[in-house]
N, C-alpha and C positions, 0 to 999 in steps of 0.2 A: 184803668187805674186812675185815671184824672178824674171819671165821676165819683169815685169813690172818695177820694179826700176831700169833697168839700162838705161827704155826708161823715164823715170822723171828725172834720171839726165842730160841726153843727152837733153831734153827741155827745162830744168833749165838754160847748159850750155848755147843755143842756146840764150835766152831769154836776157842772161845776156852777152852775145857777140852781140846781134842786139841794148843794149841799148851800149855799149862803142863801136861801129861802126858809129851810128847816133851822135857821139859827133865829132862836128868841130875839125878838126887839123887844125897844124897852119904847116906844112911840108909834103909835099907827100911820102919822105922818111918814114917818121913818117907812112905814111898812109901804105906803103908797109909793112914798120917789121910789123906792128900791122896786118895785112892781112897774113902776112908771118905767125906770132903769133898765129894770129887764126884759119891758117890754122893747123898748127900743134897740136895744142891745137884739133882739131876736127880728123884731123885724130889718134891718143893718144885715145882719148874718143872712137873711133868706135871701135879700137884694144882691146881695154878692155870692147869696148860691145861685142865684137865678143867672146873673151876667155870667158867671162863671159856666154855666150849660146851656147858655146862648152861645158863649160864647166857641165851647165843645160842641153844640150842633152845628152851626155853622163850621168848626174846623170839619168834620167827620162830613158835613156836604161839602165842602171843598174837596175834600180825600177822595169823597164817590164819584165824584167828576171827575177829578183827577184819572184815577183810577180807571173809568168809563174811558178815558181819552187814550189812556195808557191802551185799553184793551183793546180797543180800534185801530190802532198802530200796531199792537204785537199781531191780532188778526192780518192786520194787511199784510206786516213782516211775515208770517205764517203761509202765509198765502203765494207771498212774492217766492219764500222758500221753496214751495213745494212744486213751482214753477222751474223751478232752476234745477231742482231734483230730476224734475222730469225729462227735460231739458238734458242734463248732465247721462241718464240714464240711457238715454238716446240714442247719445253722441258714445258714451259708453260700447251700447250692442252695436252701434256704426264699429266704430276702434276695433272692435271684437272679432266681427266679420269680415275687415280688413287684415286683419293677424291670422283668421286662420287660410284664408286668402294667402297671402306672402308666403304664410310658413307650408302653403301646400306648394305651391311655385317653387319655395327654396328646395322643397325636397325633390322636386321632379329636376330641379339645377342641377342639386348632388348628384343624384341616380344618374342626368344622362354626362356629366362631369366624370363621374368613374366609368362609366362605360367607354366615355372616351380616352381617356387614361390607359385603358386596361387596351383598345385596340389602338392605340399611339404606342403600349408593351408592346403589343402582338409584331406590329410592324415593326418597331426598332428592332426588336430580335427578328424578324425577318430580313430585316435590312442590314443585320450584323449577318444573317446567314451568308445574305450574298454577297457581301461584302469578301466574307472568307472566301466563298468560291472563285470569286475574283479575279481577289488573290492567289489562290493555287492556279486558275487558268493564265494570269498573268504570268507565273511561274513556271508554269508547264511551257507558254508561247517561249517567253525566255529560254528555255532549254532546249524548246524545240530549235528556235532560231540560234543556237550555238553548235547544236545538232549540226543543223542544215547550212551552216557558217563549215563547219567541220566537214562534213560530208560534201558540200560544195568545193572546197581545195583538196580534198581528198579527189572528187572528182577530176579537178583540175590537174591535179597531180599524175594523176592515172591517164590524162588525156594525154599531156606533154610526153609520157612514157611512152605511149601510142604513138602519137604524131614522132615520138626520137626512133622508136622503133620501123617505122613508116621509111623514113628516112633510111635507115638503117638498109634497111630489105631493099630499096632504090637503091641507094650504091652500092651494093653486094652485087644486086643482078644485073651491073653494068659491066661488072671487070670479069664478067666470065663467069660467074660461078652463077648457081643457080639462078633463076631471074623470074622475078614474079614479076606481073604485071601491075601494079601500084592503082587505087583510084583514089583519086587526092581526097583527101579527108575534109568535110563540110561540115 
């Protein structure tokens, strides 16, 4: 766009010095300054086309430098990236292998985690069984030993009857009347 405008005003100039050229003079003197004028007037114009895409080449070689400098930085940046990618990638299937790592460990956790569960069941109900049996043998001993609480004064009972008895038969067969001969009771 900037080479372009300084070639529309140089058209414009052109345009507008071919209409005050084709206008009648009335002196050829007249005709010379005004050629003279117009020459001057164009070469002025060329001088200031010329600085003017000096002054453009020089801008657009600065840009390509620029630009050239830019592109050796984004390259490097490019470069640095795809370092870091790889890098990242890496570290990534590392991460990856460690995850499936863990999560095979956590599930061998679980699995032997229920299984111990399940024979921690086993046994608590085994240990409520014997618990209850116990219990009833506890119950049964108790009963036994009220039994044998009872059966023992029962005995005792029955012994005393025996030993009154005993007695009994001894003094009988002193005073005459039939008389057994007694063995003292052990």
């Amino acid at each position: 766009m900037r080479c372009w405008r300084p070639l529309l005003v140089i058209l414009h100039f052109y345009l507008c010095q071919s209409a005050v050229v084709l206008q009648p003079s009335s002196t050829t003197e007249n005709k010379d300054s005004k050629a003279t004028d117009i020459l001057r007037q164009l070469l002025n114009q060329e001088t200031l086309i010329r600085l003017s895409f000096s002054r453009d080449v020089q801008s657009l070689l600065q840009q390509q430098r620029t630009s050239e400098k830019t592109d050796e930085a984004v390259k490097k940046t490019l470069v640095d990236l795809q370092a870091s990618v790889q890098r990242l990638t890496n570290v990534t299937d590392d991460l990856n292998l460690r995850n499936e790592n863990l999560t095979k460990e956590l599930s061998t956790l679980i699995r032997s985690n229920q299984e111990k569960e399940k024979t921690t069941r086993t046994e608590e109900s085994k240990l409520g069984a014997l618990e209850l049996q116990l219990e009833r043998l506890s119950n049964q001993t108790t009963q036994q030993s009220l039994f044998n609480g009872d059966l023992n004064s029962g005995i005792k009972n029955v012994s005393s009857l025996i030993a009154g008895n005993r007695f009994n038969f001894f003094f009988l067969g002193g005073r005459g009347g039939l008389s057994l001969t007694s063995v003292p009771y052990t």
